[in-house]
C-alpha positions, 0 to 999 in steps of 0.5 A: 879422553880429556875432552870427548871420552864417553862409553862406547857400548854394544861393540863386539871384536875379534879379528873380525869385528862387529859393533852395534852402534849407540846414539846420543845428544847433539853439541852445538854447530862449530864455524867451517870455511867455504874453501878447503881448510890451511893447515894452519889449525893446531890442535893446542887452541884452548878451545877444543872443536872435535872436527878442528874447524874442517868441516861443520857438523850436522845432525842426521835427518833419520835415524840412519844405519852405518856399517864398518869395514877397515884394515885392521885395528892393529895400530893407533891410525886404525883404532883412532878412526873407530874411536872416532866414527864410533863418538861422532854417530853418538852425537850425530844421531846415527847408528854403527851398525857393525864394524869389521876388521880385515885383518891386514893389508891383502885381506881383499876376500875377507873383506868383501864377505864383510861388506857382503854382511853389511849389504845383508844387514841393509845399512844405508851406507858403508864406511870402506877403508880398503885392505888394497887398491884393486878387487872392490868395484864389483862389490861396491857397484852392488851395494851403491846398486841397492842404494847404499853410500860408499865412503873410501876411508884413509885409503883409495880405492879403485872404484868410480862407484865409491861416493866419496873418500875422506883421506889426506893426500898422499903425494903431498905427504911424501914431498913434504917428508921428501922436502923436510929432509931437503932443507936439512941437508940437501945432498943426504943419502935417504934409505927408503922403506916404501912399505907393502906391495899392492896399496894405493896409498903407499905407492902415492906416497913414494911417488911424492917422495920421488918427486920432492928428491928430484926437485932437491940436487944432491939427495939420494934415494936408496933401498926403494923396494916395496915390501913387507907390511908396515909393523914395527918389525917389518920397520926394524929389520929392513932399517937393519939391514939397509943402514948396514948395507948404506952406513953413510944414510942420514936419514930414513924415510918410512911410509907410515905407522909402525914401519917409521917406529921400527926404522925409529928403534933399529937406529937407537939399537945400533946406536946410529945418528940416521934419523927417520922421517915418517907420517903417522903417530904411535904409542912409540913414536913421542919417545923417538922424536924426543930421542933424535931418532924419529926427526919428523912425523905427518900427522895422520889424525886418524880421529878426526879423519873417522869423525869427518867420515861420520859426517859426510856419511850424513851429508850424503844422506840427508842430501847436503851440500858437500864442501871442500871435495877435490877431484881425486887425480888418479883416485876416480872419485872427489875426495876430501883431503885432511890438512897436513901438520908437521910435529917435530921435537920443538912442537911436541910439547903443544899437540895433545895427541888425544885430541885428533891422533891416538885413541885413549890409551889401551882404548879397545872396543869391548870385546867379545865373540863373532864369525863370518860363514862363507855364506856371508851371514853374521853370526853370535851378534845381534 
């Protein structure tokens, strides 16, 4: 990492994680604003601020402990939120504890045996970026009851007992794809991927897709099936399919990740002029856009969203004022929402993705050896 790579130590993988945190020196205080922040920061400033100017960092005032749990670590949104909760407790005087991955969209059981673990390990707060919308409060309310913060991560999820989440907002992201594809051509014929059944976050997203094609006469929406998950051959073999069924479609419009590079790599394996619309970067997903098969992706800067998460897991704690939280519309609790930024072919050349997007390249945590027992317990890592 050119600005902020440092040795991330005392991790242990596998589909289920665990990660010992490690601590290190504070940098200095960066400027904030005193409402929600434009998204007129771009990541080519030639100072580099590792929180991009949306919120200010403080230090931990005890040495607090911070437990993990996410989706998965399948993809670069994922990783880039570890990589960057676990460099923001180095240098704000925390500890990660541990960090679990579900294993994908669904896992709800898995994942609740790990917050069950972390509850255990007597974390003072956990870090939840939730495998579904529904199944949680029970086991969130038994956390917060022990006095433990809970901080919904890049997803909602449907509890009023979660503290806070830290996200980008979802209708937003699909009227701005939805009005992208407007000012391109008003009357297009969209394929929809919407992504999988059951997640909050996707089904916003749609519903804000929905909303920008009725205020453009003349689109129209095709396919609008939830399915699948959002892998890349989840993304190819539904962009297959549809552009078969709709030869017409101009454009395509895929919920996120690896479902856009999918839908990315169908259209140039069929050598079609469809071009897709999508949020969130992959390893994949520079090559598509410079290609003309991917015309546009909202960034989700899954680094600086971990490193935000990081510090208001702090504030939380210490006690801070806690600034720029919204109310969270349907999501029942306040929210701090990520600024959008749009990377099309022309902006590429400006925006490091390393900076707030994308992990170092081939960035794993050190690997090594744990289970869960049934019992909830931690075992093979201290």
């Amino acid at each position: 990492m050119r600005d902020f790579l440092k040795a991330i130590s005392c991790v242990v993988v596998t589909s289920l994680i665990a990660v010992a945190g490690c601590s290190t020196t504070p940098v200095s205080e960066q400027p904030t604003t005193d409402t929600s922040p434009a998204a007129t920061t771009s990541p080519s400033e030639k100072t580099f601020d590792r929180l991009r100017g949306v919120v200010q960092p403080v230090e931990a005032k005890k040495p607090y402990r911070i437990g993990i749990a996410v989706v998965q670590l399948a993809d670069d949104y994922w990783k880039g939120m570890v990589y960057g909760m676990l460099d923001e407790a180095k240098q704000s005087k925390v500890e990660v504890v541990r960090v679990f991955a579900a294993g994908g969209y669904g896992k709800v059981p898995e994942q609740i045996a790990q917050l069950e673990a972390l509850e255990a390990l007597k974390v003072d707060a956990v870090i939840l970026g939730a495998a579904d919308y529904d199944g949680y409060d029970a086991v969130v309310k038994r956390l917060t009851d022990k006095g433990i913060k809970v901080l919904a991560a890049g997803v909602p999820v449907n509890s009023s007992q979660v503290a806070l989440g830290v996200t980008m907002d979802e209708i937003e992201i699909g009227k701005t794809i939805s009005s992208y594809i407007c000012k391109q051509d008003p009357k297009a014929l969209v394929i929809t991927l919407p992504g999988p059944k059951g997640p909050a976050w996707n089904k916003l997203r749609f519903d804000g897709v929905q909303a920008g094609a009725k205020d453009c006469p003349g689109m129209k929406l095709v396919g609008n099936t939830f399915a699948g998950d959002i892998t890349i051959e989840d993304g190819q073999s539904q962009a297959s399919d549809l552009m078969i069924k709709y030869p017409d479609a101009k454009y395509i419009y895929a919920a996120a990740g690896g479902l856009g590079t999918g839908a990315g790599l169908a259209t140039k394996r069929m050598n079609r002029p469809t071009q897709v619309v999508t949020s969130a970067v992959t390893a994949k997903t520079v090559d598509l856009v410079k290609d003309g098969h991917i015309a546009m992706v909202v960034s989700e800067p899954g680094i600086l969203i971990g490193r935000s998460l990081i510090q208001y897991s702090i504030r939380l704690l210490n006690a801070d004022d806690l600034p720029n939280l919204k109310k969270g519309g349907p999501i029942p609790y306040p929210q701090f929402l990520i600024p959008m930024f749009e990377l099309t072919k022309d902006k590429l050349m400006d925006y490091d993705l390393t900076r707030y997007d994308q992990p170092p390249t081939g960035w794993q945590p050190p690997s090594g050896q744990a289970r869960l027992p049934k019992a909830g317990v931690l075992v093979g890592a201290k």
